[in-house]
Phi, psi and omega in degrees: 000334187275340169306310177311317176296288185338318192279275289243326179227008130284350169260353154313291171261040166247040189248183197250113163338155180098351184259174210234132155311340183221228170249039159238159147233182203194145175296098196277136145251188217298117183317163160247140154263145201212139190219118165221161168288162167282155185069022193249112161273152177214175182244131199280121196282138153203125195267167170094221193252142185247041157267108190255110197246346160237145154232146197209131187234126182272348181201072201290353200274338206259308196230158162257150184220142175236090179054209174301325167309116171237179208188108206276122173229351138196155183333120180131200198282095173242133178276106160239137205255126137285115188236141192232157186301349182247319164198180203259166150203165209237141189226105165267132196239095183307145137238081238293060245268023185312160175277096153254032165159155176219127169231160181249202192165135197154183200249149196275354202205122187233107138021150158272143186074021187254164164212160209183124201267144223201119168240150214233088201255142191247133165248151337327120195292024178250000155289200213247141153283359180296139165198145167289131182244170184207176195220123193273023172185092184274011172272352202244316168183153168253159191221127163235135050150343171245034201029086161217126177259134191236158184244164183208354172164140199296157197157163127269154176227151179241095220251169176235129193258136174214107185309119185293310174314317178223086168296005154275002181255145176207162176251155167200153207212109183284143159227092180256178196237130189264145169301136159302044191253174198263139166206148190294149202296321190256036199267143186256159186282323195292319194296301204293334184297284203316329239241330172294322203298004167282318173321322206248162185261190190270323186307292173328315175286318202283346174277026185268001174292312216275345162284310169312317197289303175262033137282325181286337167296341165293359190249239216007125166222152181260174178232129206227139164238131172267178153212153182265140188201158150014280198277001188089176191310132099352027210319132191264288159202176191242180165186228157216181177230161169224141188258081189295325166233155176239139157245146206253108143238124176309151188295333128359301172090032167280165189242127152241139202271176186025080192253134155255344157241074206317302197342336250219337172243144154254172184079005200277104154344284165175166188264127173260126192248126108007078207223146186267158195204173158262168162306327219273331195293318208268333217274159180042039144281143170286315174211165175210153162219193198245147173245124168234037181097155196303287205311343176231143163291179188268152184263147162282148182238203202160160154280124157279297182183143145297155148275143188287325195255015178206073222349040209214146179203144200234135173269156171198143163212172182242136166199181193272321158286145198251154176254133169281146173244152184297164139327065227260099165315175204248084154286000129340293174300344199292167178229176309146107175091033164236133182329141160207095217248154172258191214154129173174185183236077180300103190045059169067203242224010164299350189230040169301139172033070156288159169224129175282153127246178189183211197209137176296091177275331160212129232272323191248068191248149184247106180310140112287153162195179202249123198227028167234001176074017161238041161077021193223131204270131182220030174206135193228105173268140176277129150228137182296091199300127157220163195259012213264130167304098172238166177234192159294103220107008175244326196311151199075000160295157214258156157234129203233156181251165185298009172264339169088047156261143199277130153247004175186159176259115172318134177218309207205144180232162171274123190259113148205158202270348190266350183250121181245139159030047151258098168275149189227136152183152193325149190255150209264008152275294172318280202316350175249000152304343223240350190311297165346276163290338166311306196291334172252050156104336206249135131333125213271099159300061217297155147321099186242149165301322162099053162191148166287130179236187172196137172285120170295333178294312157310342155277317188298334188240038132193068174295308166340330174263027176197099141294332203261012204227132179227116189269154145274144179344112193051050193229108187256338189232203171105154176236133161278143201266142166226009191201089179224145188322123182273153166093317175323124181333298191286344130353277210287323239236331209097001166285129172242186180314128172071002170289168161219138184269117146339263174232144167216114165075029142099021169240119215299112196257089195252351194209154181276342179308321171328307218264311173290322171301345207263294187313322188291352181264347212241159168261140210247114195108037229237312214048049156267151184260120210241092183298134167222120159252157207217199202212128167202131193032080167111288201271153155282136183212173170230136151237198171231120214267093158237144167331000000 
């Protein structure tokens, strides 16, 4: 096809200059030709001064033009004219229908005798979607022409999507197949691999990773922050990303939100996705864009919003290309010695989508950290510990489990020359509390109670440093109130001077990070009602905390 356009506009400019859109003609110079993909923008080279008083595009439906800004949008031709009061200049403009990526898609793990459909998406989703599929071990499982795979004795298989429009582009998806045997639903493939593994050969058992990785890696993205300077843009820093949601907008512009299976809509336009992040990559940037590989351009991105308090940010771009999105886990569930591999771009994008393994070493750990920048830690985050090896450039990055679901967003490790592979990241249950408001824009308004507190346990283990402060008699835990603000939630609720707080919201408050973690779920004008119990001159009580 591409050839064709090329033969196509070049006998274009071997024609004779001078012909007209309308009922004028106009002094043309020597045309440029300019060659982009569909979904690919550029910029229209132009010399002299840019008062420009027309612009005339012969076939808007082939490119959209903005000024210099142009923008492919299906396979041919377009002519676009700058027109000025002395003369004109002519852009014939190509557009290429090149194949720029196929992904597949289908489960990483199957039963043996069982069968399971494997879908093939070629981008741009406005070509022929047709692909051949094939099995690189047709004794361990077969595919046939509408991709349903069928098994036949345990193993991995490697199966290949190869496009009828171009058989030189092709895809490919691991799978392994497994004994029929009863295993609990929520049993992960390294355990079942392990459980298997008299079946299987050694090339097999040491691959087992590799269904995870490159399913989970297609949701990998880099994140580029510019900054605007003097001299024109910068880069400020990358880092990476994950693309959690797709919403399909139709040629229409009506929007459908969460789509998981495009094949399934007509009309589509284009996809807007969704990507998870860090703050530190996004924050105070001038423009940001998204990296998917050497092979493709960079995408323009937007901000939807940060959290202030919590290394974590949401992205958002549109394009004609399709992306698969991740998988998202129960990070609640996770323990302490379970497999975890990461994905990111470890010191930019000479290492895309390196991938770690490691071990979850402690599932719930609580951060201080300083998130107003006047050197004093006024926040305490949950994160998630693992020893699996990030640098710079993994941050925003998934950390997944063996079933291949993201259970955290890559943030931050500890640098000390006395310190190995202790890594933090966002736990992926917080990030999907924060979605709701990230995604349309708003900053997450935390709460303060409005009063001081001190940890009882810091007195009981050094009363000599609180002479004036006395616990009573069988009270070991708890924060003593010493100070509280009028007009303040806790004002308002009834916390005075000298309680000591319990429990908040039925959770035992033994540390004040404890007390925050707790505060950080509820929002403020949320209206929710928080029970706090507390201890005073004697007695117990509960009041209630509302939002």
């Amino acid at each position: 096809m591409r050839k064709i356009l090329i033969w196509v506009v070049l006998m274009v400019l071997a024609l004779p200059t001078g012909c007209s859109f309308g009922p004028r003609t106009f002094a043309i110079t020597t045309p440029t030709v300019i060659e982009i993909n569909i979904g690919e923008t550029s910029t229209l080279p132009y010399q002299g001064d840019l008062e420009v008083t027309t612009w005339e595009n012969s076939n808007p439906e082939v490119t959209f033009q903005d000024g210099l800004t142009i923008e492919g949008l299906l396979g041919g031709v377009s002519i676009i004219r700058a027109i000025r009061e002395d003369a004109t200049r002519e852009y014939y403009v190509i557009v290429n229908e090149d194949i720029q990526l196929i992904t597949i898609e289908g489960p990483q793990n199957i039963k043996l005798s069982e069968e399971t459909m494997l879908t093939a998406t070629i981008s741009p989703i406005t070509l022929n979607q047709a692909v051949t599929w094939h099995t690189n071990d047709s004794s361990i499982a077969t595919i046939d022409e509408e991709g349903v795979l069928s098994t036949h004795d345990t193993g991995l298989v490697t199966i290949t999507a190869r496009s009828v429009y171009d058989p030189t582009k092709v895809a490919t998806h691991s799978i392994v197949v497994y004994q029929d045997i009863d295993w609990p639903e929520d049993g992960d493939i390294f355990t079942t691999y392990l459980t298997n593994q008299v079946t299987l050969n050694a090339t097999q058992f040491f691959r087992v990773f590799e269904p995870l990785i490159s399913t989970a890696e297609q949701s990998v993205v880099g994140v580029n922050n510019y900054v605007s300077g003097g001299s024109g843009s910068s880069l400020k820093e990358s880092g990476s990303g994950l693309i959690y949601r797709r919403d399909v907008i139709l040629k229409t512009d009506e929007v459908i939100k969460d789509v998981t299976n495009v094949h399934e809509v007509d009309n589509i336009k284009e996809f807007q996705y969704y990507v998870m992040t860090n703050r530190h990559i996004v924050k105070d940037a001038s423009s940001l864009s998204i990296y998917y590989g050497k092979d493709l351009p960079e995408i323009n991105a937007t901000l939807c919003q940060y959290d202030p308090k919590i290394d974590f940010a949401i992205i958002t771009f549109t394009s004609k290309l399709y992306f698969p999105i991740a998988k998202l886990g129960d990070s609640d569930s996770i323990s302490t010695g379970e497999f975890v591999i990461t994905i990111g771009h470890p010191e930019s994008y000479n290492y895309f989508r390196s991938a770690s393994l490691g071990i979850i070493s402690y599932p719930k750990r609580y951060v201080s950290d300083d998130t107003d920048g006047d050197t004093v830690n006024d926040w305490h985050s949950e994160y998630v510990q693992h020893d699996a090896a990030i640098n710079p450039g993994n941050s925003g990055g998934p950390l997944i489990n063996m079933k291949g679901e993201v259970i955290a967003i890559n943030t931050t490790k500890i640098v000390d020359s006395k310190v190995d592979n202790m890594g933090f990241a966002v736990p992926i249950n917080v990030a999907k509390s924060l979605l709701p408001l990230l995604e349309e824009g708003i900053q997450p308004q935390r709460a303060v109670l409005g009063i001081s507190v001190l940890d009882v346990r810091d007195v009981l283990m050094a009363p000599q440093l609180f002479p004036d402060i006395t616990i009573p008699e069988g009270i070991t835990y708890g924060l003593l109130v010493r100070e509280v603000t009028a007009g303040g939630l806790g004002s308002t609720a009834g916390v005075q001077v000298g309680d000591i707080i319990l429990t908040f919201d039925g959770v035992a408050i033994n540390r004040t990070y404890m007390f925050r973690i707790v505060l950080v779920k509820h929002q403020l004008g949320s209206g929710d009602i928080v029970p706090l119990e507390i201890y005073r001159n004697g007695s117990y009580m509960t009041i209630n905390v509302t939002f």
